[in-house]
Residue, then its C-alpha position, 0 to 999 in steps of 0.5 A: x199573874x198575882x196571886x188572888x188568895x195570899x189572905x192575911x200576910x205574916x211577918x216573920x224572923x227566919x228560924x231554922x225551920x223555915x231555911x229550905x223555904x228561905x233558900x228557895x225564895x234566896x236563889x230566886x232573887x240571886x237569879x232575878x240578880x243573873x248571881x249564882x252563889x252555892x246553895x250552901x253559902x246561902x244558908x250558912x248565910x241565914x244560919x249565920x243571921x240566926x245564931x247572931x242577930x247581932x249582925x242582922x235578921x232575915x224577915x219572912x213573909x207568909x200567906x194566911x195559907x203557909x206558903x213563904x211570899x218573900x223576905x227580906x235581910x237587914x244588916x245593923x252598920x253605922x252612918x258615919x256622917x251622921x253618928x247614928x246606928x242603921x240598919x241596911x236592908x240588903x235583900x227584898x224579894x217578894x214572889x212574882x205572884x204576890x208581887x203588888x198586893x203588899x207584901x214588899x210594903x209590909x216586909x218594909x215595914x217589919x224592917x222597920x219595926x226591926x230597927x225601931x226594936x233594936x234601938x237604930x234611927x234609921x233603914x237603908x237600902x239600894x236598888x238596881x238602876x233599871x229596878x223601875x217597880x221596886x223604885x215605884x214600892x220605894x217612892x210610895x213608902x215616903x222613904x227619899x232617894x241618895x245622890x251616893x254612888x256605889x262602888x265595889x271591889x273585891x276584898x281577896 
């Protein structure tokens, strides 16, 4: 049931006062993921971000009340193919409540302008092939899909 009282949405960078929400909405996405990382990796994961927004920043969305509706994590990489300096959003999740009122769309938007600050030509990201709402959010921001396929392995 979407939330009828989110008022004014606010975006903004993770701090450390803000971790103990952060992990809360972080361990939500990896549960909607069926992942289950230790509380403890996740956020040395955001207090890693925090020290060196060299290697990405973590975004937080908020209600005009205070309460965290969502975040999102951008990583800067490079396109090879293209020569040109990217940022990845690796995470988006957006409370089921407050799901369909804007909030992924802003926080979309503030990875944006995150990347325009930083100097980068563009943001991209993946989803889930059964995602089928996030991919309706992503079809409306005018952003295009990839043909690539993901592939993974284990490093160790």
């Amino acid at each position: 049931m979407p939330d009828s009282d989110i008022g004014d949405v606010q975006i903004a960078k993770v701090t450390h006062v803000d971790l103990s929400e952060l992990l809360a909405l972080m361990r939500a996405y990896c549960d909607f993921y069926e992942r289950s990382p230790r509380d403890d990796r996740l956020v040395a994961l955001a207090r890693a971000l925090i020290a060196d927004p060299g290697e990405g920043v973590q975004l937080l969305a908020r209600a005009e009340d205070g309460r965290a509706l969502g975040f999102a994590t951008v990583y800067w990489s490079w396109d090879t193919t293209e020569a040109v300096r990217i940022g990845v959003m690796y995470d988006l999740y957006v409370t089921e409540g407050a799901r369909g009122q804007g909030v992924g769309r802003k926080l979309i938007e503030a990875c944006r302008g995150a990347c325009r600050k930083r100097g980068v030509s563009k943001l991209t990201w993946e989803t889930a092939p059964d995602n089928e709402t996030a991919q309706r959010l992503y079809d409306s921001t005018g952003a295009t899909s990839s043909l690539w396929k993901v592939y993974e392995i284990e490093a160790w």
